[in-house]
N, CA, C and O of each residue as an XYZ file, in Angstrom:
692
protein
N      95.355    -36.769    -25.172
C      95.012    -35.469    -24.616
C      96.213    -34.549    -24.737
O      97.317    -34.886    -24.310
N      96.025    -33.603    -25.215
C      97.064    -32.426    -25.024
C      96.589    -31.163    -24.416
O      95.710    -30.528    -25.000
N      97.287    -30.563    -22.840
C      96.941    -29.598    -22.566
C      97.730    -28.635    -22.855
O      98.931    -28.627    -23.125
N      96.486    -27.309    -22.728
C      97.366    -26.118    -23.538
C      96.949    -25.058    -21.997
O      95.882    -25.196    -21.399
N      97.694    -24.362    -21.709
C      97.228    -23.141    -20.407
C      98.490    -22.558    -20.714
O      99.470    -22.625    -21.456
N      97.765    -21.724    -19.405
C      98.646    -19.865    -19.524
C      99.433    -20.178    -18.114
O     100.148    -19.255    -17.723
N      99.382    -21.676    -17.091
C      99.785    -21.615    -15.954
C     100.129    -22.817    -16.065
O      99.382    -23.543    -16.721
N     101.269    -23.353    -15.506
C     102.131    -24.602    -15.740
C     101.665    -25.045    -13.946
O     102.140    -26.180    -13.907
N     101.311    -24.908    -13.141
C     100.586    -25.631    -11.647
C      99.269    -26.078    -12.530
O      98.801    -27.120    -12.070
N      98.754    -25.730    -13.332
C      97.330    -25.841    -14.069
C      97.526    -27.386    -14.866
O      96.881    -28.431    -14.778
N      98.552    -27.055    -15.554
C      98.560    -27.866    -16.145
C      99.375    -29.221    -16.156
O      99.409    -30.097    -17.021
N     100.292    -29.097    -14.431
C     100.771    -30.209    -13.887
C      99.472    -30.987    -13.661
O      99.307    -32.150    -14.029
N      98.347    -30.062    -12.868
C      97.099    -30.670    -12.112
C      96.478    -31.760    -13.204
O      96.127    -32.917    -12.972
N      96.446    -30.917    -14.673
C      95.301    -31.713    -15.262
C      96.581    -32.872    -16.282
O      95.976    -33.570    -17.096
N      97.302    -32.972    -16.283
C      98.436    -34.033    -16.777
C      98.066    -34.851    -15.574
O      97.479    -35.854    -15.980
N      98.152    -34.848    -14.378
C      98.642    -35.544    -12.836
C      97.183    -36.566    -13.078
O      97.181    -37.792    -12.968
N      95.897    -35.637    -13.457
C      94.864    -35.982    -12.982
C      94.410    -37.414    -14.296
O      93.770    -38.458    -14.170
N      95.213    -36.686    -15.634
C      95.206    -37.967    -16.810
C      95.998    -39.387    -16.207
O      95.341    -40.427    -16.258
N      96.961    -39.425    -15.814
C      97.511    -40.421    -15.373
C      96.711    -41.002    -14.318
O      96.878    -42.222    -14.326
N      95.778    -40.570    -13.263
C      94.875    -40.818    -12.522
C      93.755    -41.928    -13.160
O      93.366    -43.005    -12.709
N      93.431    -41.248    -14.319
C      92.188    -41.781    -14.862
C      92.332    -42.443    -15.978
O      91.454    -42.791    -16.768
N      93.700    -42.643    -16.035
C      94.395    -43.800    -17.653
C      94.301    -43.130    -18.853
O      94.271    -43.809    -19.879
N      94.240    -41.737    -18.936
C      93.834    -41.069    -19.898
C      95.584    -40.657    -20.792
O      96.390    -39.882    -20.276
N      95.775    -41.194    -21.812
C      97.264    -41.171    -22.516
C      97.563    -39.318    -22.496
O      96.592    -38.563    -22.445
N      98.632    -38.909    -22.531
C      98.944    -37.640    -23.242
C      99.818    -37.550    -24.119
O     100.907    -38.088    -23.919
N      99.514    -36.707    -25.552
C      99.792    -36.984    -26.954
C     101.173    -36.694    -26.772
O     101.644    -35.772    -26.107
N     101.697    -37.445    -27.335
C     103.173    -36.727    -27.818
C     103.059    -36.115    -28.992
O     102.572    -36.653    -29.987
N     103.599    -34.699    -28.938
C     103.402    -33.967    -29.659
C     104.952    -33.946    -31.320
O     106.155    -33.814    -31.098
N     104.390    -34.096    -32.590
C     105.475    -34.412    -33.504
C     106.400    -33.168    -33.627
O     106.090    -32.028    -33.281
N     107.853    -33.646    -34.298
C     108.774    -32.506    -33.863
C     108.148    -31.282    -35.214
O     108.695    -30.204    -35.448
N     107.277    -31.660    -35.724
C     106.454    -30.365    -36.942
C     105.943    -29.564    -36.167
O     106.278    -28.386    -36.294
N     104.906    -29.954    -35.048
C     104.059    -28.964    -33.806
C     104.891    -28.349    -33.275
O     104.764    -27.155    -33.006
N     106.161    -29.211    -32.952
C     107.144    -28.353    -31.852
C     107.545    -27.264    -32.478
O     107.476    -26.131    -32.001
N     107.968    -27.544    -33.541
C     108.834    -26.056    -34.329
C     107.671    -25.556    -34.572
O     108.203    -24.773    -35.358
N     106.538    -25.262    -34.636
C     105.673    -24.348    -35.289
C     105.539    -24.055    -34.120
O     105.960    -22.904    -34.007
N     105.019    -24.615    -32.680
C     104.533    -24.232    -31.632
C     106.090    -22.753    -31.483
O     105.819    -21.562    -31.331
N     107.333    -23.210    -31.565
C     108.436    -22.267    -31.114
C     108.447    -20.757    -31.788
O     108.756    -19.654    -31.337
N     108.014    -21.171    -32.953
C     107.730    -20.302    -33.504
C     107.101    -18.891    -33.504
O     107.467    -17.783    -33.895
N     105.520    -19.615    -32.640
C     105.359    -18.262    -31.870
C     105.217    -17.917    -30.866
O     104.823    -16.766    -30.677
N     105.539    -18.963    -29.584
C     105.424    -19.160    -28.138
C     107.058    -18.551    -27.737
O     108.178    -18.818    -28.174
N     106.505    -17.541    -26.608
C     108.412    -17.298    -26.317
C     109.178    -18.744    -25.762
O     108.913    -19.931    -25.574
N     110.159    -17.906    -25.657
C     111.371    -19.115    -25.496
C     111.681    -20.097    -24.578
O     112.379    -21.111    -24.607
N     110.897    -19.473    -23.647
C     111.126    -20.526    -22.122
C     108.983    -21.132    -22.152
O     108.602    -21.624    -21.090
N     108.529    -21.089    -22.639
C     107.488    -21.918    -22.828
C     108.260    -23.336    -23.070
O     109.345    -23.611    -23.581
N     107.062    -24.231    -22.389
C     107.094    -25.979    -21.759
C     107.912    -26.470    -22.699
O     108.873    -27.052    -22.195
N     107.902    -26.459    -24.151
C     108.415    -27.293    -25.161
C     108.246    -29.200    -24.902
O     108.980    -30.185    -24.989
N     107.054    -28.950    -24.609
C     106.184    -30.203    -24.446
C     105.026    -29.778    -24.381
O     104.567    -28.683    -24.707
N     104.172    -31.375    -23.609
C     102.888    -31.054    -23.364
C     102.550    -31.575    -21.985
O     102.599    -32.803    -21.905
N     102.272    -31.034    -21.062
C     101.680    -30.099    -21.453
C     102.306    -28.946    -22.034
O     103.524    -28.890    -21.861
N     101.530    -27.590    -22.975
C     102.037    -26.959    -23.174
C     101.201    -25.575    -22.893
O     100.117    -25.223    -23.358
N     102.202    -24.817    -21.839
C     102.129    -23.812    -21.095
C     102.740    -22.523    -22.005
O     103.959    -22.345    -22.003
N     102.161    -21.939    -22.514
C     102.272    -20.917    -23.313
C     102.854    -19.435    -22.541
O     103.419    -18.523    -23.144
N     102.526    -19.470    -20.927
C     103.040    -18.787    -20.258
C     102.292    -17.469    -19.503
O     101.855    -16.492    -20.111
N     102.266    -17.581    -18.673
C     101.007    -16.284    -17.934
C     100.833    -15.211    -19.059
O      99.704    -14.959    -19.480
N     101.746    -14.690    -19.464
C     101.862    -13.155    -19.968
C     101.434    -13.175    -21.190
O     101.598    -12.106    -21.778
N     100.788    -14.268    -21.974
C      99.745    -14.514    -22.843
C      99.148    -13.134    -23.365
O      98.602    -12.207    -22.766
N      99.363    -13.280    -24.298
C      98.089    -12.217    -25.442
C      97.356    -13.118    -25.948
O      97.565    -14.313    -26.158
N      96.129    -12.195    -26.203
C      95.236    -12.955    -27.054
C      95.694    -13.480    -28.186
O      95.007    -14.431    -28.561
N      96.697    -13.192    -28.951
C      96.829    -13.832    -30.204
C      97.733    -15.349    -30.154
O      97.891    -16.139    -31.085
N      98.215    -15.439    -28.843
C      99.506    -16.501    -28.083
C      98.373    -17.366    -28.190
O      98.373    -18.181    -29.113
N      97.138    -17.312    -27.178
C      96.234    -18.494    -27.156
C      96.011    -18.513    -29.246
O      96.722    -19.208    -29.972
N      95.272    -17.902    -29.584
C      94.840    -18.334    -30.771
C      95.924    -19.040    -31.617
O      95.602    -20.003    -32.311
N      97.184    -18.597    -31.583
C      98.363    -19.156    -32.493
C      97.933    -20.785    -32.401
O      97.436    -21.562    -33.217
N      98.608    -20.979    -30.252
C      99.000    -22.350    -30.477
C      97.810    -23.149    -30.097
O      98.079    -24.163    -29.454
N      96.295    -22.884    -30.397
C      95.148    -23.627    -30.306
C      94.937    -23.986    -31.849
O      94.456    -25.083    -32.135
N      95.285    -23.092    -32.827
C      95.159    -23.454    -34.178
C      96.124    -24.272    -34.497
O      95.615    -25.257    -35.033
N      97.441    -24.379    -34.432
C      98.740    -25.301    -34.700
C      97.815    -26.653    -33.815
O      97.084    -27.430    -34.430
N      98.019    -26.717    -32.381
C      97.681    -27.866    -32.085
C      96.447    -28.313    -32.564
O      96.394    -29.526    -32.363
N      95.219    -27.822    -33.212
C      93.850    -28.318    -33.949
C      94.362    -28.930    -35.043
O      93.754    -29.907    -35.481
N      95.363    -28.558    -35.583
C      95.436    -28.882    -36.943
C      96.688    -30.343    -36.889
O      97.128    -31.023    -37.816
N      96.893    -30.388    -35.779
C      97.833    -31.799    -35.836
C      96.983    -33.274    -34.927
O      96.839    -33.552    -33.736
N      96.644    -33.826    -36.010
C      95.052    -34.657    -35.366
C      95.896    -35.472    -34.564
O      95.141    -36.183    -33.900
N      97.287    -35.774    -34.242
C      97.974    -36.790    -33.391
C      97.809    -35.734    -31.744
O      98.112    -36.164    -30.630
N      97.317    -34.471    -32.010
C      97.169    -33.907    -30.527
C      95.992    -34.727    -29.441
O      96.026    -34.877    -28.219
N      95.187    -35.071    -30.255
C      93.789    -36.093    -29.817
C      93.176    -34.803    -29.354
O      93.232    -33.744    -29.979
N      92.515    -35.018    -28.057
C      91.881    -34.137    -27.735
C      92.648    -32.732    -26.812
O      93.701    -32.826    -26.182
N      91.805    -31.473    -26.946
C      92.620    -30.897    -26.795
C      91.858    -29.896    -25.275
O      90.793    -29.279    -25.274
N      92.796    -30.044    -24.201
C      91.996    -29.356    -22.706
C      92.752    -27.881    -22.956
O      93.924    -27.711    -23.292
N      91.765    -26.903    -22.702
C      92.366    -25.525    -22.995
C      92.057    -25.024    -21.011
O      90.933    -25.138    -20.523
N      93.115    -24.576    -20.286
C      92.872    -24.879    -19.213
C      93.096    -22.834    -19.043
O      94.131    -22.470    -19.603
N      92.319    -21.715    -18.416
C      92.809    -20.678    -18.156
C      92.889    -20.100    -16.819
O      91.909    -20.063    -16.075
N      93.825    -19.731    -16.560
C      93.964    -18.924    -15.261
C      94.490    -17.493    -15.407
O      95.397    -17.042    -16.107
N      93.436    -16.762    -14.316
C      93.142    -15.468    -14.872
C      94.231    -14.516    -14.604
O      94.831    -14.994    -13.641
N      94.685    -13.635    -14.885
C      95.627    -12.737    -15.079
C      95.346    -11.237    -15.039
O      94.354    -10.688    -15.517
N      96.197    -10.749    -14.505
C      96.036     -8.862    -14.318
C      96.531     -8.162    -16.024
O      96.725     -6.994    -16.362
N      96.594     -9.197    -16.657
C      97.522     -8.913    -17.713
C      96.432     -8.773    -19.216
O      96.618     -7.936    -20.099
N      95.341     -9.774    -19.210
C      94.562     -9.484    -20.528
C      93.310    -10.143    -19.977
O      93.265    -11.277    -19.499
N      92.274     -9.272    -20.106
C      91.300    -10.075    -19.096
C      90.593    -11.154    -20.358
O      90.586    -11.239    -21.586
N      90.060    -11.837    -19.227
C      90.039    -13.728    -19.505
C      88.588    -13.598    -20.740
O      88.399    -14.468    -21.590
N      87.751    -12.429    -20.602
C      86.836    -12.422    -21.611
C      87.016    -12.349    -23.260
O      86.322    -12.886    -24.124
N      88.370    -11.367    -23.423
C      89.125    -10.705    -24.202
C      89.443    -12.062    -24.863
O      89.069    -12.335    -26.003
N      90.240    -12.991    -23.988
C      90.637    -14.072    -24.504
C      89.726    -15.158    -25.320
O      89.922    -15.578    -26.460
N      88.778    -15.461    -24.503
C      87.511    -16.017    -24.723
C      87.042    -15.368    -25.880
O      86.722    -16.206    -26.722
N      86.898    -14.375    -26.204
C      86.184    -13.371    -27.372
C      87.359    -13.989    -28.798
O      87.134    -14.308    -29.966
N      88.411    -13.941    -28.099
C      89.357    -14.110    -29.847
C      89.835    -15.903    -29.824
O      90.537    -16.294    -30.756
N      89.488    -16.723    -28.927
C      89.415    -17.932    -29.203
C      88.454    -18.916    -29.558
O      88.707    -20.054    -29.953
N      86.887    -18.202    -29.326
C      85.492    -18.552    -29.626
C      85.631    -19.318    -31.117
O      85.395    -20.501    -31.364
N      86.085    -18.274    -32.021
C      85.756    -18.496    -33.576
C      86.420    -19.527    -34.031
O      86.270    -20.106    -35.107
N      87.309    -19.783    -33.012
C      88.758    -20.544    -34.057
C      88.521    -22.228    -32.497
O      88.523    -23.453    -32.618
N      88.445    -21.781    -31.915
C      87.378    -23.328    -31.016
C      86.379    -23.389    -31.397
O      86.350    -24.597    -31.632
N      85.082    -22.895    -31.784
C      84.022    -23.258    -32.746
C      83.647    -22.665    -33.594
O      82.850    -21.737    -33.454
N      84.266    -23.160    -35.033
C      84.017    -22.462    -36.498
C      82.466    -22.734    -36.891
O      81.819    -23.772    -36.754
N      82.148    -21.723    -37.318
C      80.700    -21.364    -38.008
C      81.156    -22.616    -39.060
O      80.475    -23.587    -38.730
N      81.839    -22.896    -39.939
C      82.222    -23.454    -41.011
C      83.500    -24.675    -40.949
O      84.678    -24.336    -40.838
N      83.212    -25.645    -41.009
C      83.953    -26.505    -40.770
C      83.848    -27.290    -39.557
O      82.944    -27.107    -38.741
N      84.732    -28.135    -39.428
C      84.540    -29.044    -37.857
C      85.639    -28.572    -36.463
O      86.870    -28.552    -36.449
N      84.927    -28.320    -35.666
C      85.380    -27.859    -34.201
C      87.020    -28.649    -33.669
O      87.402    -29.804    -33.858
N      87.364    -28.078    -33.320
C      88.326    -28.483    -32.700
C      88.268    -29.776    -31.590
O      87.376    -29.624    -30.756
N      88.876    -30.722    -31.476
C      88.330    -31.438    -30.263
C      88.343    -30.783    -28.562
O      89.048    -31.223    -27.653
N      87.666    -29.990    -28.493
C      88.321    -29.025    -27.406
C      87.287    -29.209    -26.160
O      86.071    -29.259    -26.344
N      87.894    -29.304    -24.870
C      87.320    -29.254    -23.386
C      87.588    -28.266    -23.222
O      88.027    -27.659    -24.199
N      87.475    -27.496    -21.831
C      87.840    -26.012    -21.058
C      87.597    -25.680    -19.717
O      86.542    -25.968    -19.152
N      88.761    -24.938    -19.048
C      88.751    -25.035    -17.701
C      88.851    -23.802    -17.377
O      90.017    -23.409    -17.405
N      88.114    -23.053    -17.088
C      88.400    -21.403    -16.789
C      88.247    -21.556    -15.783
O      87.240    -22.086    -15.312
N      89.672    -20.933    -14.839
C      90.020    -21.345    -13.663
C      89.538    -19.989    -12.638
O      90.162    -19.087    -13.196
N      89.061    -19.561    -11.887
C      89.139    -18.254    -11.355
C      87.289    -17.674    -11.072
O      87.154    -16.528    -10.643
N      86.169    -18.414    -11.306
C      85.262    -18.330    -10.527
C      84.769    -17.155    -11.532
O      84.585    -17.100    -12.748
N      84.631    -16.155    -10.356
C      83.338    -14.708    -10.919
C      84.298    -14.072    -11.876
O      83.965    -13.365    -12.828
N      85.642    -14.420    -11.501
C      86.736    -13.507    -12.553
C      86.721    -13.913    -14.245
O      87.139    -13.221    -15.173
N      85.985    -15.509    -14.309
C      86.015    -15.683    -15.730
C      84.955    -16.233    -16.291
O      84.954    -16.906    -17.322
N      83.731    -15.860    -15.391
C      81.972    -16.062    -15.610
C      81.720    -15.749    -17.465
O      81.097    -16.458    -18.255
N      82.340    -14.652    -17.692
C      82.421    -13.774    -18.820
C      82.881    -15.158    -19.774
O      82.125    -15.844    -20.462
N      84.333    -15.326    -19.585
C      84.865    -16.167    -20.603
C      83.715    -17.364    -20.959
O      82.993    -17.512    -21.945
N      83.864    -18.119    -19.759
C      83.083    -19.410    -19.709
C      81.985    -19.574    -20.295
O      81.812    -20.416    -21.176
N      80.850    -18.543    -19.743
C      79.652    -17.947    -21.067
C      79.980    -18.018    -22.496
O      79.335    -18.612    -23.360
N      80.759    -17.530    -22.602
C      80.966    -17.086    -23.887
C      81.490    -18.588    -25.024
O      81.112    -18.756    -26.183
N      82.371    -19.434    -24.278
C      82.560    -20.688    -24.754
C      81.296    -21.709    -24.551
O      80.911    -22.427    -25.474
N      80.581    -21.706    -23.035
C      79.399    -22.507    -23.293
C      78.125    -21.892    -24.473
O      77.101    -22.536    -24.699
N      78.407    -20.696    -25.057
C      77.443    -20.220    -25.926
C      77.558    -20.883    -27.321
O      76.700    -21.236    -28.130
N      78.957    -20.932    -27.327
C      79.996    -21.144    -28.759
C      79.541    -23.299    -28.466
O      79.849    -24.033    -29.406
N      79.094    -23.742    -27.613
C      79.233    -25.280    -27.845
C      80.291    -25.672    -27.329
O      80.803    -26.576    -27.988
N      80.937    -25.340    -26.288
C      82.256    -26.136    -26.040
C      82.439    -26.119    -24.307
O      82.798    -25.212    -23.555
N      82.070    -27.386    -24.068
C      82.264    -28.001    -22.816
C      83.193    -26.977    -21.527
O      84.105    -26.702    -22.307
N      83.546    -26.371    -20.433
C      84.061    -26.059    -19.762
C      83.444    -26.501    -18.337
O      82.284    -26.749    -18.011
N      84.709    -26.505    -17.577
C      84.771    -27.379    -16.185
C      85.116    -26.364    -15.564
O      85.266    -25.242    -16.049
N      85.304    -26.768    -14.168
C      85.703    -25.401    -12.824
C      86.672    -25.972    -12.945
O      87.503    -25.164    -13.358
N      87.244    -27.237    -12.795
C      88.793    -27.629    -12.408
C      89.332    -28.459    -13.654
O      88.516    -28.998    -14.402
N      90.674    -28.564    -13.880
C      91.275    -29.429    -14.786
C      90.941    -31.030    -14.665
O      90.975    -31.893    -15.542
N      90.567    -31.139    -13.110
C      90.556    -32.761    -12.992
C      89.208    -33.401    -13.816
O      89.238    -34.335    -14.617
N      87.987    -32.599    -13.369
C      86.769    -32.425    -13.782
C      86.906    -32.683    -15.166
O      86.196    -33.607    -15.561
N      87.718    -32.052    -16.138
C      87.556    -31.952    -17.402
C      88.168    -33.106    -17.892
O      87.650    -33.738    -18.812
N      89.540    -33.549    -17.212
C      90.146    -35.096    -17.395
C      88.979    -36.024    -17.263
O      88.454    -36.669    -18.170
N      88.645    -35.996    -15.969
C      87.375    -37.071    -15.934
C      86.102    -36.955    -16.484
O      85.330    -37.892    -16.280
N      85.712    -35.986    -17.151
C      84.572    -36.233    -17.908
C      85.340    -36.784    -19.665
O      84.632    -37.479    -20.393
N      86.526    -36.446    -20.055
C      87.596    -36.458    -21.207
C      87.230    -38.639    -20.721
O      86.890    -39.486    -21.547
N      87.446    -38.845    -19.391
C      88.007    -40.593    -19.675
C      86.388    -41.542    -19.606
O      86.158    -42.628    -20.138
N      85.476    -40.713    -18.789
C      84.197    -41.062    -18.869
C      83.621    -41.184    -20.406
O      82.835    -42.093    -20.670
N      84.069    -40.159    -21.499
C      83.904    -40.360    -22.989
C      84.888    -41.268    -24.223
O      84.830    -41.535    -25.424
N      85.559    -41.452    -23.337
C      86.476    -42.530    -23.990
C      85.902    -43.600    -23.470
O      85.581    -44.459    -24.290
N      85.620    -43.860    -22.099
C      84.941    -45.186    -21.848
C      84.155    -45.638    -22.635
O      84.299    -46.796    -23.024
N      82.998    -44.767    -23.131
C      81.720    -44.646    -23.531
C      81.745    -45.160    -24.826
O      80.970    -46.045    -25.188
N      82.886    -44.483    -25.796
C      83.105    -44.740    -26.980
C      83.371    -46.299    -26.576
O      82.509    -47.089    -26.959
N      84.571    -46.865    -25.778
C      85.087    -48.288    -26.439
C      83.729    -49.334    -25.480
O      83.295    -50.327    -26.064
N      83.235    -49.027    -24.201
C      82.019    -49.706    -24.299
C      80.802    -50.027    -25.639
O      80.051    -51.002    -25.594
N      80.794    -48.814    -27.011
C      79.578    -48.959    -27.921
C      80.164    -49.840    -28.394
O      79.645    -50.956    -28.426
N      81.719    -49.559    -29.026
C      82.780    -50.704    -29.963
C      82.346    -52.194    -29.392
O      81.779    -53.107    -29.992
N      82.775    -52.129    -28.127
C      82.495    -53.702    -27.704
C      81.555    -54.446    -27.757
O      81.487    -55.661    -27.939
N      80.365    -53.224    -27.490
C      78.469    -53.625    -27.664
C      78.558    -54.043    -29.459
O      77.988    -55.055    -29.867
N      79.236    -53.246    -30.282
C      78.909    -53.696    -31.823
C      79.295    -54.987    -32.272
O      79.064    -55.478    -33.377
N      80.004    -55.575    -31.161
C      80.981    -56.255    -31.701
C      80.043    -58.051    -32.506
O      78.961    -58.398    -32.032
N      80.545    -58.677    -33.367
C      79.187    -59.494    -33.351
C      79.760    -61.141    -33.364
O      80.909    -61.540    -33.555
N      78.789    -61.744    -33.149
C      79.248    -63.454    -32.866
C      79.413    -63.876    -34.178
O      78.809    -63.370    -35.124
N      80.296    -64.883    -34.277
C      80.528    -65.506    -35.869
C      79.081    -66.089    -36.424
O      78.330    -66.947    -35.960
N      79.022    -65.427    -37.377
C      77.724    -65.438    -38.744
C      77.402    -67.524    -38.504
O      76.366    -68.091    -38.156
N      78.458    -67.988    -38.788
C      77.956    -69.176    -38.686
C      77.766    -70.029    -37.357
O      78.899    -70.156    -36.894
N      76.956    -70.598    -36.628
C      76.813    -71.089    -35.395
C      78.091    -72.598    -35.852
O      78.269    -73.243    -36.885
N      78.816    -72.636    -34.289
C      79.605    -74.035    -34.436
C      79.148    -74.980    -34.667
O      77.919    -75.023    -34.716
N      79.988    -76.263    -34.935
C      79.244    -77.184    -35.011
C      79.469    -78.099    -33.088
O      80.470    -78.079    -32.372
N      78.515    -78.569    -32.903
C      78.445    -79.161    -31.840
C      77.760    -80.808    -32.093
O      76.790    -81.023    -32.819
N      78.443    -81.768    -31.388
C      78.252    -83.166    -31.558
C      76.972    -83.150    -30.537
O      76.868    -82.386    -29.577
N      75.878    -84.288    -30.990
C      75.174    -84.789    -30.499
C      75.029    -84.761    -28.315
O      74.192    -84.293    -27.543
N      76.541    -85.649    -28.094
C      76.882    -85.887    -26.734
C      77.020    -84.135    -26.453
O      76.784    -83.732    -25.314
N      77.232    -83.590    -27.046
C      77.563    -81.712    -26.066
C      76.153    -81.845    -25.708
O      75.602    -80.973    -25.036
């Protein structure tokens, strides 16, 4: 899991809440890091989670949601928002839609937490329109994130199959 938000309490919560539910968080390679620096200012997390920083523009989310999509060691990716006097949360939602679910090609592995109620009804719409999962809280989105990992290694185990040839067993068994 790698989280990405505009609020570092956001994204202590949903890190705090992975360790809760055994859910790993990616270490991110030093290629992401320098690209992430690249266009995230200077006092952003330089980890992960990675807190891009309240004062976010729309193009801050799109940068480092495309860098982290494109490095498949991110695994899955929780986009967590908390709302701001600074670019409203629809705005955001409007220029991260296309590039979290491409008309063309395969989606990002992406969850979503639009944090802030009636203030980001707008956003949240707009991503549940686009196909992409969003939660009220970060924990919510961890635990539905470890409920689908369960799910996956429960089918693995169901596939799993008994040796083709039966043993041999003596008479006395």
């Amino acid at each position: 899991l790698t989280i990405l938000t505009n609020g570092g309490g956001a994204g202590v919560m949903a890190a705090d809440a992975a360790a809760r539910e055994g859910v790993a968080l990616a270490t991110l390679s030093p290629a992401t890091l320098e690209r992430l620096d690249a266009v995230l200012p200077a006092n952003w997390s330089h980890g992960n989670p990675v807190d891009i920083i309240g004062d976010a523009p729309a193009q801050r989310y799109v940068d480092a949601l495309e860098i982290l999509a494109s490095d498949a060691a991110a695994g899955t990716i929780l986009f967590i928002h908390a709302p701001t006097a600074i670019v409203p949360s629809a705005d955001i939602a409007r220029a991260l839609a296309p590039v979290a679910a491409p008309e063309n090609g395969p989606a990002p592995r992406l969850l979503s937490s639009w944090l802030g109620g009636h203030a980001v009804q707008l956003a949240r719409q707009r991503f549940t329109h686009s196909g992409i999962a969003s939660y009220d809280t970060p924990e919510q989105a961890v635990r539905a994130l470890a409920m689908l990992q369960a799910y996956a290694r429960n089918q693995t185990e169901l596939m799993e199959a008994p040796p083709a040839q039966p043993t041999q067993t003596s008479p006395a068994a």
